[in-house]
N, C-alpha and C positions, 0 to 999 in steps of 0.2 A: 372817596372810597377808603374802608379802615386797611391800613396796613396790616396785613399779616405776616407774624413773628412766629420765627420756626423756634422751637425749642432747641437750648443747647441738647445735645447728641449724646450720652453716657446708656450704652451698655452693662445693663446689672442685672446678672441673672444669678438662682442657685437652683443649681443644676442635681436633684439628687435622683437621679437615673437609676438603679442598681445595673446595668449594661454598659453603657458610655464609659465610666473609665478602661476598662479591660476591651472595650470597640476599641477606642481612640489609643489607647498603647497595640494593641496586637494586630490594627487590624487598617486605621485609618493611617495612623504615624511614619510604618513603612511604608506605604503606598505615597503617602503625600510627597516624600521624595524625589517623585519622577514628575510631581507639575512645576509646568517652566513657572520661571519667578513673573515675564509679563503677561500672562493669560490673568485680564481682571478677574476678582471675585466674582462681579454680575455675570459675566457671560460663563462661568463654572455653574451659577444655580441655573442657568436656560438651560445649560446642554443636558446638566441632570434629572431638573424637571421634564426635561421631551422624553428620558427614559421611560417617565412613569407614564404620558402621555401614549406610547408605543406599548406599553403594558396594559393597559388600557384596551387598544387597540387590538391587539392580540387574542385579550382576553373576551372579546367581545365576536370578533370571527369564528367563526364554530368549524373547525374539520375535526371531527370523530376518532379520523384514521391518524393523528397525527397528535393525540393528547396530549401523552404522554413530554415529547418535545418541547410542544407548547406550552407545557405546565413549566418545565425545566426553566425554559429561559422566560417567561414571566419573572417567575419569582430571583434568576438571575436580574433581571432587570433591575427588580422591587430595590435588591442587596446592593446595586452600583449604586444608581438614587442615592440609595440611604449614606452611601459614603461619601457620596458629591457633594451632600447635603449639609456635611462635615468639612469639606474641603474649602467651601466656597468663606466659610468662616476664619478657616486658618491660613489662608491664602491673603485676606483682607486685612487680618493682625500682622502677620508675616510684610506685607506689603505697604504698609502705614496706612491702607487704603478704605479702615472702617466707618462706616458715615450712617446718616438714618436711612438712608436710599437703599442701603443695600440690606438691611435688618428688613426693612419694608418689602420691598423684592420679594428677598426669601421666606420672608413668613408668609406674605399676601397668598405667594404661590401652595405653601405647604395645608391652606386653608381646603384647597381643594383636593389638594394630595388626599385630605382627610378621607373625604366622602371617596374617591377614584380608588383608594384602598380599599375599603368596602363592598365597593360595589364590585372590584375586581375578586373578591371572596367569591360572593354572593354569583357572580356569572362561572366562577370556576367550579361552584359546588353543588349549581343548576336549584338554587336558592330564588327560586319566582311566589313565594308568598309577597304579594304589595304589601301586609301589614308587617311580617317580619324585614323587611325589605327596610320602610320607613322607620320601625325600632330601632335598628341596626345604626341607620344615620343618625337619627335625632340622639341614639346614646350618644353617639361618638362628638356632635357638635355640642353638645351642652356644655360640657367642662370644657370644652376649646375654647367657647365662647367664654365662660367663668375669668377661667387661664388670661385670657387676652383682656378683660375687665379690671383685673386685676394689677394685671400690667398698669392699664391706664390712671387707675386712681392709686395705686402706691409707688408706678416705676419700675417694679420689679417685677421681674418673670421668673416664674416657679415652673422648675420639669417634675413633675412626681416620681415617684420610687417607679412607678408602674404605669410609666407613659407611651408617646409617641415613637422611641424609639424602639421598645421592645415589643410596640405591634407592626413596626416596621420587619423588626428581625422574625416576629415570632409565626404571622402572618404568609410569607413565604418558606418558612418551616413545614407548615401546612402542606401551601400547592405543592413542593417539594415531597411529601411523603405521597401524596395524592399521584402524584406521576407513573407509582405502581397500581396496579389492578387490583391487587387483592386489598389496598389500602381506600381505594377509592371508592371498589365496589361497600366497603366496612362503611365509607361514611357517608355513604346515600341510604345506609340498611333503613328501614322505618322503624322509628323507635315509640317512645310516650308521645299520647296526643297527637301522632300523625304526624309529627315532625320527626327527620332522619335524624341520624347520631349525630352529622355535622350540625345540622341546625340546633340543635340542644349543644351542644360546645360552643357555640357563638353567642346562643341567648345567655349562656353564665358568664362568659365574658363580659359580654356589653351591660348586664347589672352589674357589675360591678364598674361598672366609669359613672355609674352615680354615687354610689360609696365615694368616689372622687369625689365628683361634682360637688357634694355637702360637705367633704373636707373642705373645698375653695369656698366654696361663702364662707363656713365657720372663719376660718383665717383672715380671709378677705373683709369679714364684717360688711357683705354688701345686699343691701335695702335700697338701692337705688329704686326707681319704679322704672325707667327706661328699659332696665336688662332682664326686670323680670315680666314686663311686657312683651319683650323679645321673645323669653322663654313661653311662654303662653301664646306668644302669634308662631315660634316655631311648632308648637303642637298641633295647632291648627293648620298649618300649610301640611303638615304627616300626615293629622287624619284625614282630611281631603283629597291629598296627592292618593294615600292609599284604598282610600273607598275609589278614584275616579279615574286613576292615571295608569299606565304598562309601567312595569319594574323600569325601564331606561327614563321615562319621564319624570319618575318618583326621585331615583337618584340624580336626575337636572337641578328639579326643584327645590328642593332639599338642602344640596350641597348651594346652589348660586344664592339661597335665600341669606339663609346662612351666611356665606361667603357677604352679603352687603351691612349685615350687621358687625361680624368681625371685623373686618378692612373696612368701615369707620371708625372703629375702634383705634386701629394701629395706625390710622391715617391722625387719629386725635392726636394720638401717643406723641407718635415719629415730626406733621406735619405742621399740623397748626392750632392744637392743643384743643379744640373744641369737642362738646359730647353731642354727638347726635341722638335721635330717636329714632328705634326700630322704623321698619317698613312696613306700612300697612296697606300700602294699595293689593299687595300680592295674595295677601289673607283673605283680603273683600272679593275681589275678582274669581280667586278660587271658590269660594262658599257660593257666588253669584254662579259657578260653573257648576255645581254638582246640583243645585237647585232650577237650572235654565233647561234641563234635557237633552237628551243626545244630540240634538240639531246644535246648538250651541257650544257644546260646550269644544269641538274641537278648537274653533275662533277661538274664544276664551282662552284655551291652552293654549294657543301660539301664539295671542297678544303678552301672557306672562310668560312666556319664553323671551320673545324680545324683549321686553320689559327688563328684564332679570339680566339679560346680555348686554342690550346697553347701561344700566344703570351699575352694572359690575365694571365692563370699561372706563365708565366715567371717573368712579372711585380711583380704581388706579392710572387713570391718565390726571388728575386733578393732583394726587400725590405727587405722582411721581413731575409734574411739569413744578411743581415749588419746590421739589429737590433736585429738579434736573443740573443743577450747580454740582452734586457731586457725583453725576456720571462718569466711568473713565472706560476710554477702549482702548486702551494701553498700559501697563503699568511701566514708568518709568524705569 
């Protein structure tokens, strides 16, 4: 059996955010103060990814009578996340405690964060178009994907001007104005083409993270055929999930697809340097599902449900058991 050799570990990112420095002075810096020195990094990114998990959650419960609230601490939630998400890194430098396990962790997790932001838009703003639904996701993973390609074949990670963190901040801005009536009722009004004012504020947004996306290849200089197969089977799991799936199965599929081409990626990067090739059982399956008829296609859709569940587990139990050498539940 060949030995597998992890890569040495180096951290190199350039970070050009226009948010993050003025977060991380005004906002993360004095907060970070009050974490105890041996709370490890990894259990900092569990507690704050359950935040978004409970965001999620919330956003997903429907009481009418209680929006408002719910809007409140949602998007409270979204803004702790976002700082944990900052902490669990400075906590790991702070501590001598930086390793590939824990970049791994906390990216793998933030892969789904992606999509669970989205979707948590999309259920706060009673956003049930399936095709706007799957636009929504596919803009948001394609430069993720790029982003984390990119990673792997140069080493470095690139945050854009106009990334992950200012739709973290900018995103609960939103449900936050939303909280009021007269602000909410404004962005359900129906506007052009029968989409509401909010849904036209989301579709300019999300074109524009292809303007991304073609920044990162240009840079990137990448022609692989692997990731643009990806790119081309992600299209296809969209347009199927949305001609044939409810908004909650669209955003499953979507994001876990996704999530197994990424987190090979980072798995190459971090674990054992190799490139995989997208997934294709999930593309055929789905296309076999929207051509088999309604008798079928339920089966169908809950063998790619498992499917997508365990072979996402697998990923990160396979990672994470060749870095389990730099777990800690204590910091010294």
């Amino acid at each position: 059996m060949q030995k597998i050799v992890i890569p040495e570990y180096n951290y190199r990112v350039h970070d050009n955010s226009i948010l993050t420095p003025a977060f991380k002075k005004w906002v993360v810096a004095p907060l970070f103060r009050f974490i105890p020195w041996w709370i490890p990094a990894n259990i900092i990114t569990i507690l704050s990814n359950m935040l978004m998990y409970t965001a999620l959650y919330m956003a997903l419960a429907e009481y009418p009578q209680e929006r408002s609230i719910r809007f409140v601490l949602i998007a409270l939630l979204i803004v702790v996340y976002t700082i944990g998400d900052h902490f669990d890194g400075m906590q790991a430098k702070r501590t001598g405690t930086s390793s590939a396990l824990g970049e791994l962790f906390d990216h793998y997790l933030d892969i789904f964060n992606n999509g669970i932001l989205v979707y948590i838009i999309c259920l706060s703003f009673q956003i049930t178009n399936p095709v706007l639904i799957a636009f929504l996701l596919t803009a948001g993973y394609l430069p993720h994907a790029a982003t984390f390609y990119e990673q792997f074949s140069t080493k470095w990670l690139y945050f854009e001007k106009i990334g992950s963190l200012e739709s973290l901040l900018l995103f609960p801005a939103f449900i936050i104005a939303a909280a009021f009536d007269p602000v909410y009722r404004l962005a359900l009004t129906p506007s052009f083409g029968g989409f509401t004012l909010v849904e036209i504020v989301f579709i300019l947004l999300s074109s524009g993270t292809f303007i991304t996306f073609a920044k990162i290849i240009r840079r990137a200089k990448i022609t692989d055929a692997g990731f643009w197969t990806f790119c081309v089977l992600l299209t296809v799991v969209s347009c199927v999930a949305a001609i044939s799936f409810h908004p909650t199965a669209i955003f499953y599929v979507i994001t876990t697809y996704s999530g197994l081409y990424i987190g090979n990626l980072q798995r190459g990067h971090l674990a054992d340097g190799k490139k995989r090739i997208p997934d294709i059982v999930v593309p055929l399956v789905m296309a076999a599902a929207m051509v088999s008829g309604p008798i079928r296609q339920p089966f169908l859709f809950f063998a790619v449900c498992i499917y997508l569940a365990c072979h996402t587990l697998w990923i990160a139990g396979n990672a994470f058991w060749l870095l389990r050498g730099f777990w800690v539940w204590k910091n010294k």
